[in-house]
ChimeraX commands (.cxc) that place a marker at each C-alpha (Angstrom):
marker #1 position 0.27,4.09,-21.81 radius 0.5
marker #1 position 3.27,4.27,-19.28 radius 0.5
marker #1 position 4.45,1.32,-17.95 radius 0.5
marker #1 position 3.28,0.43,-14.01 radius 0.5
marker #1 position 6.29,1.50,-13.02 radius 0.5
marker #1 position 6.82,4.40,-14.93 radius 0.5
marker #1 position 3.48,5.86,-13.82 radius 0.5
marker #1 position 4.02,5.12,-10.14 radius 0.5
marker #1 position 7.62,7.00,-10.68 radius 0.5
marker #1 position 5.91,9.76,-12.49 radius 0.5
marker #1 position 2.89,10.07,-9.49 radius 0.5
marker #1 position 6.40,9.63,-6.58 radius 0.5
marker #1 position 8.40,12.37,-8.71 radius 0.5
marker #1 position 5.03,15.02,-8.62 radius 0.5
marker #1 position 3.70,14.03,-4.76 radius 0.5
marker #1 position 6.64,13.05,-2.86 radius 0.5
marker #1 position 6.63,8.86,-2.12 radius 0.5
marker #1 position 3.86,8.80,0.80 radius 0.5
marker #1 position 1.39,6.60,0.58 radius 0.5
marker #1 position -2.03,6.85,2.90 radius 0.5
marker #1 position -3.72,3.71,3.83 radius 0.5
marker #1 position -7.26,3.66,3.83 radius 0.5
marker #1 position -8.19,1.67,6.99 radius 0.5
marker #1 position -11.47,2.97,8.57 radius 0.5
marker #1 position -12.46,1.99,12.02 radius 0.5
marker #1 position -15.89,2.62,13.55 radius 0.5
marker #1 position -14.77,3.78,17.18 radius 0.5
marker #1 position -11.82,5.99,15.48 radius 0.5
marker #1 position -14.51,7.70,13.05 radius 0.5
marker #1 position -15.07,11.94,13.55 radius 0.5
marker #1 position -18.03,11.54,15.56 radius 0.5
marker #1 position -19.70,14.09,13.42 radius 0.5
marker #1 position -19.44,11.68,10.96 radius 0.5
marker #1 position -20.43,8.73,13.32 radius 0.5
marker #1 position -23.83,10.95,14.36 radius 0.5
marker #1 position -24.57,11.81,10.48 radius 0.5
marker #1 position -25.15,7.93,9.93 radius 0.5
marker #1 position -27.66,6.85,12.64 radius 0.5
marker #1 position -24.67,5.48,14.92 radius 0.5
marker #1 position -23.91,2.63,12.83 radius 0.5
marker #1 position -26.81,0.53,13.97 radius 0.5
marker #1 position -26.65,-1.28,10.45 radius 0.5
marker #1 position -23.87,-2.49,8.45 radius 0.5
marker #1 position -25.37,0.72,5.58 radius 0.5
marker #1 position -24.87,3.12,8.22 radius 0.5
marker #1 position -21.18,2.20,8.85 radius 0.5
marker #1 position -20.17,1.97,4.93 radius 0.5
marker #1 position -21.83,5.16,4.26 radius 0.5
marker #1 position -19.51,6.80,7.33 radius 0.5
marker #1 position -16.52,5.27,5.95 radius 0.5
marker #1 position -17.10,6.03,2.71 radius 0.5
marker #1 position -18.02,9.54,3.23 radius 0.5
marker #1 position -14.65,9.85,5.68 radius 0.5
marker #1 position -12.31,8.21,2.95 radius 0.5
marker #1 position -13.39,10.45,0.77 radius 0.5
marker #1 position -12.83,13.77,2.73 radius 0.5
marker #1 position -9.46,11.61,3.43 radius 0.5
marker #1 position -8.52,11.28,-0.20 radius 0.5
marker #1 position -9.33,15.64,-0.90 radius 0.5
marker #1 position -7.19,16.61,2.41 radius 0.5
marker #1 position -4.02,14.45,1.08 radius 0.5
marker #1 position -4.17,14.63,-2.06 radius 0.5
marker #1 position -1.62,17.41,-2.32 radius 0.5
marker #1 position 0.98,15.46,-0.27 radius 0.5
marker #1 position 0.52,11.64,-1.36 radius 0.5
marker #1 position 0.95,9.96,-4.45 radius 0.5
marker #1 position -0.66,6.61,-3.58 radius 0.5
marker #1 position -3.24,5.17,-1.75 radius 0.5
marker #1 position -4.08,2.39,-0.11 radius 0.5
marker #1 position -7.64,1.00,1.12 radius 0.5
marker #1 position -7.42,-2.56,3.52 radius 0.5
marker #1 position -10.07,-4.43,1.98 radius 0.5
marker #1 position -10.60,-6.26,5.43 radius 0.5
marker #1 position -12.59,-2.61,6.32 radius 0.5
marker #1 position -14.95,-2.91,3.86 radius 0.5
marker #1 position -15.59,-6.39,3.21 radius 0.5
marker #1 position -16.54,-7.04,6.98 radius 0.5
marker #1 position -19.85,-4.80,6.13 radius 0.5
marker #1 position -20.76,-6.68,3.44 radius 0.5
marker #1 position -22.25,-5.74,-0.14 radius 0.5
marker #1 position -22.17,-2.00,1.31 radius 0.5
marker #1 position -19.20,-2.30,2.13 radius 0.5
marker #1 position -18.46,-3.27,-0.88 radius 0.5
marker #1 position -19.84,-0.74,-2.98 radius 0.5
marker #1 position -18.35,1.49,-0.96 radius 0.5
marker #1 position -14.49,0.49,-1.23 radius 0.5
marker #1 position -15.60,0.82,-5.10 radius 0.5
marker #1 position -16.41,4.31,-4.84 radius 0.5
marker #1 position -13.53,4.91,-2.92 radius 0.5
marker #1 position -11.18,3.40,-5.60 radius 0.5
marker #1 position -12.84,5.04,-8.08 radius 0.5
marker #1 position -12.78,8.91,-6.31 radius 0.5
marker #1 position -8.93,8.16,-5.81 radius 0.5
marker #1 position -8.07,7.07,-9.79 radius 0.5
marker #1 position -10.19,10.52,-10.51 radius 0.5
marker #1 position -7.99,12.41,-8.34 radius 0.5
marker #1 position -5.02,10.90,-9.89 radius 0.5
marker #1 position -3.99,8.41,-7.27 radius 0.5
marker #1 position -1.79,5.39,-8.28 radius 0.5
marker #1 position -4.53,2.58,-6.03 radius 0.5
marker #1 position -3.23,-0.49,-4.44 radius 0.5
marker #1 position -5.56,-2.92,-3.30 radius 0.5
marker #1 position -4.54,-4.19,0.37 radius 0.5
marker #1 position -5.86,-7.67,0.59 radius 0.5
marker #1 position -3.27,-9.88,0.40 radius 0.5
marker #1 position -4.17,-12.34,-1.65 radius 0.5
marker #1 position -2.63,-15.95,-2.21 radius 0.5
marker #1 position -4.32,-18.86,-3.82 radius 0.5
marker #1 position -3.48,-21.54,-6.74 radius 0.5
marker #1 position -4.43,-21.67,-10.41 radius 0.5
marker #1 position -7.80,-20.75,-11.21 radius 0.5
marker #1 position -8.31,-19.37,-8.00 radius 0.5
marker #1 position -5.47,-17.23,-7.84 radius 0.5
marker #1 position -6.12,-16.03,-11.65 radius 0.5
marker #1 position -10.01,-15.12,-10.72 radius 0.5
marker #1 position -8.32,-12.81,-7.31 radius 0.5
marker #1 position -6.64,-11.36,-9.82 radius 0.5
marker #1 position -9.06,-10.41,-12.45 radius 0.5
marker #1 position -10.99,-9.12,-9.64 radius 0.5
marker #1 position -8.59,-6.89,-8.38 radius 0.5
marker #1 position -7.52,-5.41,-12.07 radius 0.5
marker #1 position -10.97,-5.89,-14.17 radius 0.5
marker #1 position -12.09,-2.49,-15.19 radius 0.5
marker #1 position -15.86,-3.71,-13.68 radius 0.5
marker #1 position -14.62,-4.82,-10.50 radius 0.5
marker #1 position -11.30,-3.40,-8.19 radius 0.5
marker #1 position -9.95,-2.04,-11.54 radius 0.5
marker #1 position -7.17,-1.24,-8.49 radius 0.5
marker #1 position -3.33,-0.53,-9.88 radius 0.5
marker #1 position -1.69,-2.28,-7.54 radius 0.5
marker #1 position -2.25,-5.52,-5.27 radius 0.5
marker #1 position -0.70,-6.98,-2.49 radius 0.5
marker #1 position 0.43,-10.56,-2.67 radius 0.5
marker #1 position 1.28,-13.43,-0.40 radius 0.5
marker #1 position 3.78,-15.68,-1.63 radius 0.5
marker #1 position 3.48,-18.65,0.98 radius 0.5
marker #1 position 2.19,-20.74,-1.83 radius 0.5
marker #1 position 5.19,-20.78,-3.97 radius 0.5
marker #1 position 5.42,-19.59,-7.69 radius 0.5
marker #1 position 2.93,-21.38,-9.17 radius 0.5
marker #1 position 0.22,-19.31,-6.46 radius 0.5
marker #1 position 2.28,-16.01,-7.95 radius 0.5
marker #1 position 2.06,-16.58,-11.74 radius 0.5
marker #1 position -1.32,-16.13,-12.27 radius 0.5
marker #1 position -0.94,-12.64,-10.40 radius 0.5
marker #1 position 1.48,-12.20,-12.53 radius 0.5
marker #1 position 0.23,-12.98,-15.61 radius 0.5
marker #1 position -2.19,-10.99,-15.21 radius 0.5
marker #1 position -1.24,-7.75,-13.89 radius 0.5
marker #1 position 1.22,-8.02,-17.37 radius 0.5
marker #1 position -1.73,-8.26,-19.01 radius 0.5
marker #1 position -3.58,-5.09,-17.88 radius 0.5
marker #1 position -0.63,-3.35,-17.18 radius 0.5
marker #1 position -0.60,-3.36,-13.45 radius 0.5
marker #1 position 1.51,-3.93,-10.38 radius 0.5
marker #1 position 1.94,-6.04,-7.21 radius 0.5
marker #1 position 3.90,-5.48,-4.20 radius 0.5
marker #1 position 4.86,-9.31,-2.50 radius 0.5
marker #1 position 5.33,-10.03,0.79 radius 0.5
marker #1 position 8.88,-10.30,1.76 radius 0.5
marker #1 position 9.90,-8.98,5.32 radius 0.5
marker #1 position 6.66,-7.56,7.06 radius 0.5
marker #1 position 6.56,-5.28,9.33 radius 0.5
marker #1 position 4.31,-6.92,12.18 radius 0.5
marker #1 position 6.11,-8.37,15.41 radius 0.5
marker #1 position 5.27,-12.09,15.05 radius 0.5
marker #1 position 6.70,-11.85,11.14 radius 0.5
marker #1 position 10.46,-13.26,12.19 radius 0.5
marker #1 position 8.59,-16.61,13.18 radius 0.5
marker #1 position 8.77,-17.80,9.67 radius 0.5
marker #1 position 10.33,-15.40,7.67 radius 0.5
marker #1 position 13.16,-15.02,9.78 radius 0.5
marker #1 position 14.26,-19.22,9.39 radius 0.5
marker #1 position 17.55,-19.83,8.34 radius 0.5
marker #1 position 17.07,-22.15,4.69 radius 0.5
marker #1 position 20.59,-22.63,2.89 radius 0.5
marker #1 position 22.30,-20.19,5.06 radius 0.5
marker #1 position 19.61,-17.42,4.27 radius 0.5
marker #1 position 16.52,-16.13,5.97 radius 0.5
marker #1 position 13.57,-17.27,4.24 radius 0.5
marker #1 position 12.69,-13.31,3.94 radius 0.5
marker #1 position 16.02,-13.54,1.68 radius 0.5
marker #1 position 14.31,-16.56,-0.44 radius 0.5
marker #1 position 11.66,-15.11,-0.92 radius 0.5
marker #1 position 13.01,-11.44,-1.85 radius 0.5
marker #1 position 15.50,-13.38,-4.45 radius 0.5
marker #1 position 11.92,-14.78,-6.23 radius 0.5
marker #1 position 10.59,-11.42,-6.80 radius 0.5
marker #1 position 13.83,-9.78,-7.85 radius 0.5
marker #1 position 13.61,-12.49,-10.72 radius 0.5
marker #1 position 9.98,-12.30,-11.60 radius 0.5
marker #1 position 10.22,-8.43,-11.63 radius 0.5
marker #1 position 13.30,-8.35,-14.18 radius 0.5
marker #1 position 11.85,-8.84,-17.12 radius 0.5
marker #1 position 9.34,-6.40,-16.67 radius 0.5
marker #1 position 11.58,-3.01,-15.94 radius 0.5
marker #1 position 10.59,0.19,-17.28 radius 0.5
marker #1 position 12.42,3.49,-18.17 radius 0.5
marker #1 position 12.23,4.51,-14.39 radius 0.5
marker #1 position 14.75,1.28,-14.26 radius 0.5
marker #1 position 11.95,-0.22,-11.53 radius 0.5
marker #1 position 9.52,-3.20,-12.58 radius 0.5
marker #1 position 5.75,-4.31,-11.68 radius 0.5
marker #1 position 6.74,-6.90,-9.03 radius 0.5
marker #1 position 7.44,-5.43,-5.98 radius 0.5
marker #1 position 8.28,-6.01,-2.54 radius 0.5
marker #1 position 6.46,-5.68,0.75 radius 0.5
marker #1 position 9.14,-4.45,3.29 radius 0.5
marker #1 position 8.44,-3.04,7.03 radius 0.5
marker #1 position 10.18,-0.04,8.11 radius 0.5
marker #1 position 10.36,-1.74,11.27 radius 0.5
marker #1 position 13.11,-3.70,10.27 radius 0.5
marker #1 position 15.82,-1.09,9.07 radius 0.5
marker #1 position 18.86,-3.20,8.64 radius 0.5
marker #1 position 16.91,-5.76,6.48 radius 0.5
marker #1 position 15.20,-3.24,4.54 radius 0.5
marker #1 position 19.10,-1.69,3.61 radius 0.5
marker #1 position 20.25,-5.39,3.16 radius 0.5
marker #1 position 16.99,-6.16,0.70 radius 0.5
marker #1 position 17.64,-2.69,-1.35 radius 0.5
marker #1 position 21.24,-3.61,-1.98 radius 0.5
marker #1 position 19.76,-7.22,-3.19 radius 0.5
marker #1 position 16.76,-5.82,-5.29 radius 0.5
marker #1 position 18.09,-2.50,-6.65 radius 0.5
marker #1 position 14.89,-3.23,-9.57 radius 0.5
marker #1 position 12.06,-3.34,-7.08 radius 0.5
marker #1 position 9.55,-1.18,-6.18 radius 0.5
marker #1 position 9.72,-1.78,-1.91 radius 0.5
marker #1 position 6.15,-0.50,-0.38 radius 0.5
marker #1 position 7.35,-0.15,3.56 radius 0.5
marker #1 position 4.67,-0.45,5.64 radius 0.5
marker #1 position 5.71,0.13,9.88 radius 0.5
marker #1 position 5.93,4.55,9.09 radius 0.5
marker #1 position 4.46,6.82,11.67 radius 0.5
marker #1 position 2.10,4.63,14.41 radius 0.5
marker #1 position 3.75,1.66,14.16 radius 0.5
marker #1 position 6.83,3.10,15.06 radius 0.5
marker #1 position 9.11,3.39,11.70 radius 0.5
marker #1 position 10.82,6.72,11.39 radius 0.5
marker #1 position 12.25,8.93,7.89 radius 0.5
marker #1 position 15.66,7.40,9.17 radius 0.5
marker #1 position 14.74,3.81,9.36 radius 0.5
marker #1 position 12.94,3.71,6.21 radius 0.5
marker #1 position 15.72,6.19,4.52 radius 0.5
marker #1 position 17.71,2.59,3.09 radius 0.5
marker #1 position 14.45,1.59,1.02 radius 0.5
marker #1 position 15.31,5.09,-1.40 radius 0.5
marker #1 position 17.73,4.03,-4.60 radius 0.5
marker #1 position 20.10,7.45,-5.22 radius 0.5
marker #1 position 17.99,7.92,-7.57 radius 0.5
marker #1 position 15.30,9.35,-5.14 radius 0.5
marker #1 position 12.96,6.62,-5.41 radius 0.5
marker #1 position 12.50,2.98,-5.20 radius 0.5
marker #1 position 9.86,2.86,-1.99 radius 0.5
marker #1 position 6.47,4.00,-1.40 radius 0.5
marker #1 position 5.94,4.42,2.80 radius 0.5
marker #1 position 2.72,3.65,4.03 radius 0.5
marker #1 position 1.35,5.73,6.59 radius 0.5
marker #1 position -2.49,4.64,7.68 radius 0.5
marker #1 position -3.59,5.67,11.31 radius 0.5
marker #1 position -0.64,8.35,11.76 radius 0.5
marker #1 position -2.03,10.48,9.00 radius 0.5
marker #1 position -6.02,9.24,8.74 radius 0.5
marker #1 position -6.36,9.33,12.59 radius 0.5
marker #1 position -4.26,11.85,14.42 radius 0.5
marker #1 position -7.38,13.52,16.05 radius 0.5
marker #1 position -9.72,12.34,18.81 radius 0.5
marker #1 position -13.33,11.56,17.81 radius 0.5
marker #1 position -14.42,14.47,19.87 radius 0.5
marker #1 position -11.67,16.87,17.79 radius 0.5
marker #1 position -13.65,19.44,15.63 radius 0.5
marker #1 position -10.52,20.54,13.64 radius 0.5
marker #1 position -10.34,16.61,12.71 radius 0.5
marker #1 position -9.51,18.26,9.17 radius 0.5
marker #1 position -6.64,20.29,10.02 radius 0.5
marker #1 position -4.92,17.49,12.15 radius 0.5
marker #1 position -4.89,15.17,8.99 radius 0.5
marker #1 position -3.53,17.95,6.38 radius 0.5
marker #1 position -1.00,18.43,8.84 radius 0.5
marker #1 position -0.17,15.08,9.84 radius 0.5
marker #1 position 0.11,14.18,5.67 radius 0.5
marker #1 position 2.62,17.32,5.41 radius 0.5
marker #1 position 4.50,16.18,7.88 radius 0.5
marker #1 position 5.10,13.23,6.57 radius 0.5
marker #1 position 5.74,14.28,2.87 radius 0.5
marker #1 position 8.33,16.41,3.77 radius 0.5
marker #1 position 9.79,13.68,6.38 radius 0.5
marker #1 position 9.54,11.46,3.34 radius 0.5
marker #1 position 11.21,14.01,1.06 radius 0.5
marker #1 position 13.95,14.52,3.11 radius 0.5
marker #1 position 14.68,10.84,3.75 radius 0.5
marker #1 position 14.35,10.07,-0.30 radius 0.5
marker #1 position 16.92,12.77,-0.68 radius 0.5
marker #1 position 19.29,11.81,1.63 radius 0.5
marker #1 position 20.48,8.86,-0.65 radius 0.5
marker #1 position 20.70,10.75,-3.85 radius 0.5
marker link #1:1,2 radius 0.2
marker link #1:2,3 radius 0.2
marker link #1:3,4 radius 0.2
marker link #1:4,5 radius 0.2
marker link #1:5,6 radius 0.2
marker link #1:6,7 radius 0.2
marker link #1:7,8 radius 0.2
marker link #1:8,9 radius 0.2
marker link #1:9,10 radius 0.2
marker link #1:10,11 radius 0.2
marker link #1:11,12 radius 0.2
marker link #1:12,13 radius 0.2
marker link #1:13,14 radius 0.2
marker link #1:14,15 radius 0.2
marker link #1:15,16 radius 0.2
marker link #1:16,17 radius 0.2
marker link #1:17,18 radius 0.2
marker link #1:18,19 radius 0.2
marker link #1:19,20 radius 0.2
marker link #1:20,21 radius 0.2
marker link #1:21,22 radius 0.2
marker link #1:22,23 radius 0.2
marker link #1:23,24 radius 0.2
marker link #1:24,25 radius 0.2
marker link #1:25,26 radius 0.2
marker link #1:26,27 radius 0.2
marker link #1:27,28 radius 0.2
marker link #1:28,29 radius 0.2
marker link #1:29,30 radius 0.2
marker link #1:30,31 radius 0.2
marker link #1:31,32 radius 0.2
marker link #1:32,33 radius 0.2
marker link #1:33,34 radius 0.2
marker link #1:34,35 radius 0.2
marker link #1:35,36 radius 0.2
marker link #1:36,37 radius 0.2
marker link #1:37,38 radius 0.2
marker link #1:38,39 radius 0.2
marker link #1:39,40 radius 0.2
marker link #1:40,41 radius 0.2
marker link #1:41,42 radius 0.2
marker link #1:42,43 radius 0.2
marker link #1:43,44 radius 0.2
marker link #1:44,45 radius 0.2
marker link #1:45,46 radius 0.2
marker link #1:46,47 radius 0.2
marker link #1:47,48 radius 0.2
marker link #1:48,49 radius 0.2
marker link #1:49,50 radius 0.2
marker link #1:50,51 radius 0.2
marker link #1:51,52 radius 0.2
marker link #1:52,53 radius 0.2
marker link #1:53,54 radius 0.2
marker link #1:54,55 radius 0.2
marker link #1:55,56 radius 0.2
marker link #1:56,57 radius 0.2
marker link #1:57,58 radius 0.2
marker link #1:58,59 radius 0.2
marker link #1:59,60 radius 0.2
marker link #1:60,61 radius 0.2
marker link #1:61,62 radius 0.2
marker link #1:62,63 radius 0.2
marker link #1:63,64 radius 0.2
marker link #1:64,65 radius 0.2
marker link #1:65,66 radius 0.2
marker link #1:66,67 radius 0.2
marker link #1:67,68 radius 0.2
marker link #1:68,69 radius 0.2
marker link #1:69,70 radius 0.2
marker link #1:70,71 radius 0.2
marker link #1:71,72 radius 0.2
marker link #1:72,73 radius 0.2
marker link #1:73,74 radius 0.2
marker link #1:74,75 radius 0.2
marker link #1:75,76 radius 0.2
marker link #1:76,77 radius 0.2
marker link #1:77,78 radius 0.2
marker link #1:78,79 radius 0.2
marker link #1:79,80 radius 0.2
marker link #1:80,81 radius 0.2
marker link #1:81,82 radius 0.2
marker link #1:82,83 radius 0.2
marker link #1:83,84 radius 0.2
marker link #1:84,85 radius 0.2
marker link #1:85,86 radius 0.2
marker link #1:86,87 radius 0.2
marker link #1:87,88 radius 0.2
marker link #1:88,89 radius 0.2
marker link #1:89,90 radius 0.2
marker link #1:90,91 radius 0.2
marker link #1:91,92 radius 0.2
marker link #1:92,93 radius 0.2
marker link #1:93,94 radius 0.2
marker link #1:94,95 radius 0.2
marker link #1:95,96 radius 0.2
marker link #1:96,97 radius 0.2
marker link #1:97,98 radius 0.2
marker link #1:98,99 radius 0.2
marker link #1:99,100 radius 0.2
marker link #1:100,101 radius 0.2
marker link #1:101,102 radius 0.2
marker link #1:102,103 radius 0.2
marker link #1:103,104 radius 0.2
marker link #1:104,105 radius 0.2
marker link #1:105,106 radius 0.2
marker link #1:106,107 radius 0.2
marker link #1:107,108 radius 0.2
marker link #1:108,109 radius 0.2
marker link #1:109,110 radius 0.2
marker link #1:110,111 radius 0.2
marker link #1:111,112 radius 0.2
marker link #1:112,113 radius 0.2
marker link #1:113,114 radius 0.2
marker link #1:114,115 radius 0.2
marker link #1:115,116 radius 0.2
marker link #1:116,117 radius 0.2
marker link #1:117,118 radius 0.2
marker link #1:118,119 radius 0.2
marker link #1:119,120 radius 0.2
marker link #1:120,121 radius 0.2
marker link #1:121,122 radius 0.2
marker link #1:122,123 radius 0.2
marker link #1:123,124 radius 0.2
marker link #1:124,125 radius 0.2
marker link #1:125,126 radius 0.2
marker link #1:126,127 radius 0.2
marker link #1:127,128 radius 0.2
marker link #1:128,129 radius 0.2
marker link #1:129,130 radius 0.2
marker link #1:130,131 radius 0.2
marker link #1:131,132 radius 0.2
marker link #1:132,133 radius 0.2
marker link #1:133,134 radius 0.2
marker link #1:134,135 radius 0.2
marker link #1:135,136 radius 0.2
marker link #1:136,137 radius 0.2
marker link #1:137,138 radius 0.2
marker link #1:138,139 radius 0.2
marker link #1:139,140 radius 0.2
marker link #1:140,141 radius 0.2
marker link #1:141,142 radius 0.2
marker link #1:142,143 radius 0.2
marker link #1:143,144 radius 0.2
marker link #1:144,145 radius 0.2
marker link #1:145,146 radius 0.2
marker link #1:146,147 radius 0.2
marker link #1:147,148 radius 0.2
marker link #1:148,149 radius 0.2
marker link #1:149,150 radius 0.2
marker link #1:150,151 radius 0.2
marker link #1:151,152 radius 0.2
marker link #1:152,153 radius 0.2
marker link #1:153,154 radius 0.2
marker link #1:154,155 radius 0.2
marker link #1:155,156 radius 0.2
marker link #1:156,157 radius 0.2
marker link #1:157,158 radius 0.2
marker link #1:158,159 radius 0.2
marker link #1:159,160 radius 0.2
marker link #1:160,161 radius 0.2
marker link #1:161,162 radius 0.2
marker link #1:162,163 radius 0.2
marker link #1:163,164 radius 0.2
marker link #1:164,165 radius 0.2
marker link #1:165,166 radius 0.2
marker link #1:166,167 radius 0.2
marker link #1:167,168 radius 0.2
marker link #1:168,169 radius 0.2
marker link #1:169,170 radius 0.2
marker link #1:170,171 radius 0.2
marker link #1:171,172 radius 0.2
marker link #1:172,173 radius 0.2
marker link #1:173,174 radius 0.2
marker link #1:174,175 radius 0.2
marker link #1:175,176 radius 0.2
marker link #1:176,177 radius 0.2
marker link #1:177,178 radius 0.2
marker link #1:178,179 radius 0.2
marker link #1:179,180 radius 0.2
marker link #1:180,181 radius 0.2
marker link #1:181,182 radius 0.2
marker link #1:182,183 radius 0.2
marker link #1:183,184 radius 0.2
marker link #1:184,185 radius 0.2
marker link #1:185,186 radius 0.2
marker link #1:186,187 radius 0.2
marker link #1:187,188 radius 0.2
marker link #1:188,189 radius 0.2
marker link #1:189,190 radius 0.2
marker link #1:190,191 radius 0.2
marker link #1:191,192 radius 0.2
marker link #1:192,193 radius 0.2
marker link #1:193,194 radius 0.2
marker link #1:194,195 radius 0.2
marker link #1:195,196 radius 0.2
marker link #1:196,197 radius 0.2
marker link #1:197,198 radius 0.2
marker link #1:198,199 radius 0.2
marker link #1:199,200 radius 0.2
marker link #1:200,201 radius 0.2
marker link #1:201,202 radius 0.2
marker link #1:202,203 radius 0.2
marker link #1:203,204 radius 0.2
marker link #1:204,205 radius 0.2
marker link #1:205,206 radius 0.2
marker link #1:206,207 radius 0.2
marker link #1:207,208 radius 0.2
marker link #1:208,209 radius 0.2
marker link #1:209,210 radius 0.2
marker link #1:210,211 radius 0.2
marker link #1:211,212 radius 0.2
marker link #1:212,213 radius 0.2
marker link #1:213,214 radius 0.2
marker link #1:214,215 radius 0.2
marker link #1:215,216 radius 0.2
marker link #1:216,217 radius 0.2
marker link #1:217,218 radius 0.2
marker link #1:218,219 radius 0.2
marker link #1:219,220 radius 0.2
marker link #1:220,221 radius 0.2
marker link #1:221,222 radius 0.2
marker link #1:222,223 radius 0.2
marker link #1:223,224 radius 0.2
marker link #1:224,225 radius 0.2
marker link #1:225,226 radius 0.2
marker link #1:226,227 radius 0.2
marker link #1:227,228 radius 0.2
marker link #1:228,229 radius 0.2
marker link #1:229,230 radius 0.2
marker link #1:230,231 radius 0.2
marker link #1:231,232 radius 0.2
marker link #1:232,233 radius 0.2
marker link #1:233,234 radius 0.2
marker link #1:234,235 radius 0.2
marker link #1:235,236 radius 0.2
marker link #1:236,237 radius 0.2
marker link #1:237,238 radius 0.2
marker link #1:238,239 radius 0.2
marker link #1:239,240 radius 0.2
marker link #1:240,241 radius 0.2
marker link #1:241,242 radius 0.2
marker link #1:242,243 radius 0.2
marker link #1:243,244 radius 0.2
marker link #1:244,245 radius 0.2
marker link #1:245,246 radius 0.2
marker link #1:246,247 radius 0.2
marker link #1:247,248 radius 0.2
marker link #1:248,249 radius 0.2
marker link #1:249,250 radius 0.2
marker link #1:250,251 radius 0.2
marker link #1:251,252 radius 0.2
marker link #1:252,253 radius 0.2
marker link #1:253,254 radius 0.2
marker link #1:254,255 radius 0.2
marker link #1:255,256 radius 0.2
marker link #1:256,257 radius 0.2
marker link #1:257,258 radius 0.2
marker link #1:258,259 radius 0.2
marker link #1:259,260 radius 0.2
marker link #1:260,261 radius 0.2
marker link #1:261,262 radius 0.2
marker link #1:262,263 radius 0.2
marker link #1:263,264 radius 0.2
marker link #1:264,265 radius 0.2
marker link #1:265,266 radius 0.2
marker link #1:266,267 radius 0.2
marker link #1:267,268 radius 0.2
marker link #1:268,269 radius 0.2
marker link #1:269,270 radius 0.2
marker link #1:270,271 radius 0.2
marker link #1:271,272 radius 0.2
marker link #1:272,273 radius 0.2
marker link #1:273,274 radius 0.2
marker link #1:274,275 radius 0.2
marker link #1:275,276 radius 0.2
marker link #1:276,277 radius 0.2
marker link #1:277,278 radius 0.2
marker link #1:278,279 radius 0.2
marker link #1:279,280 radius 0.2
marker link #1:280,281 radius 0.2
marker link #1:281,282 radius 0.2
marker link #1:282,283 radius 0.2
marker link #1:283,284 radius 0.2
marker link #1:284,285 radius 0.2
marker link #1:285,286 radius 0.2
marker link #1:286,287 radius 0.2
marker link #1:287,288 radius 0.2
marker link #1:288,289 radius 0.2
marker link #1:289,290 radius 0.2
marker link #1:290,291 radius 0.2
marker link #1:291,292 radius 0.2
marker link #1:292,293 radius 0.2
marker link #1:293,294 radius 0.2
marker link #1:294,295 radius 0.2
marker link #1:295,296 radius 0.2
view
């Protein structure tokens, strides 16, 4: 079997690198699909609607995407049908031949941390390629995560330099004459080097917004081995020119996440709610495209 990275070069080389974040809101729902589930009087009535939108999600983008995303705060807030929902979900997208990364963010010691991660990788729960990773907790709270996406083969994308306003309050600290953001990106450039692959990218990557353009070109030039996922594209204001630095010459090196700018770009009322999101993902592929190409 390829490597992680190898297969999420080989999915970025065949789709273009946009990813699609899977973050369903009720009040943002087709209301077609809102009326179809009894208004989402119960929490079974909501996780069938956003299951049954994620799913028409995952056939309108799959020509232009390679990866996506689900936000496991969506799911898990509707409990065990939520749940079993965000499974299907995962599991429609690996059919399809998605590369999965599970957004939740996880960060815990030892045994904790180790049963997060079996969760998210175990073929009989998440069974998810990818997860997202908070550092805070220092390197014993990564290892585990580690350790085990080596084991099964998967990937993880750390948090580094996020792309929400408030993230500067910490990460932007000044620590031995470098941002902590700096710290912590010099961490994951060593965890992920002993795991390149033949796509000369490794399993540890790096959570970097596309809000922040200059320290997204200044991270690239420091961790020319790591995957970046750039969240920020699209509604939170990123653009194919800010996240442009994130691209090696090789024509990849970052996966941009796009969630409400291609999953929403339609009001409830819209009928054509269809057409708005296979035209909002083609517009960003080829955005994407462009901006991969520009630093070959």
């Amino acid at each position: 079997m390829f490597s992680f990275p190898d297969r999420l070069a080989e999915a970025v080389r065949r789709r273009g690198p946009l990813c699609v974040g899977i973050d369903p809101r009720w009040e943002s729902l087709p209301i077609s699909i809102r009326q179809a589930f009894a208004a989402g009087a119960e929490q079974q009535d909501r996780a069938k609607a956003f299951e049954a939108f994620s799913l028409q999600v995952l056939d309108l983008v799959e020509p232009f995407c390679a990866v996506i995303k689900p936000q496991a705060a969506f799911f898990e807030q509707l409990g065990l049908p939520g749940f079993a929902a965000l499974d299907r979900i995962l599991k429609s997208a690996r059919e399809r031949g998605f590369v999965t990364i599970l957004d939740a963010k996880r960060g815990d010691i030892a045994s904790t941390a180790a049963a997060y991660a079996e969760a998210a990788f175990s073929d009989d729960v998440w069974n998810a390629d990818a997860l997202t990773v908070n550092p805070y907790l220092g390197a014993d709270a990564v290892e585990p995560f580690v350790s085990e996406a080596t084991k099964r083969n998967r990937g993880l994308f750390v948090l580094v330099r996020t792309s929400n306003p408030g993230g500067g309050l910490f990460q932007n600290l000044v620590a031995d004459g470098l941002p902590v953001y700096r710290h912590v990106g010099k961490a994951v450039a060593e965890w992920n080097a002993p795991t390149t692959g033949e796509c000369g990218l490794g399993m540890i990557g790096a959570v970097v917004g596309a809000t922040h353009p200059k320290e997204l070109a200044e991270l690239r030039d420091a961790m020319p081995q790591v995957w970046f996922l750039v969240p920020g594209f699209g509604a939170q204001g990123g653009t194919a020119d800010d996240v442009k630095p994130g691209f090696l010459s090789s024509g990849l090196g970052a996966i941009v996440n796009s969630s409400r700018g291609v999953t929403f770009p339609f009001h409830p009322d819209e009928r054509d709610w269809q057409s708005k999101i296979i035209a909002a993902a083609g517009t960003a592929q080829r955005q994407l495209v462009a901006a991969s190409a520009g630093n070959h």
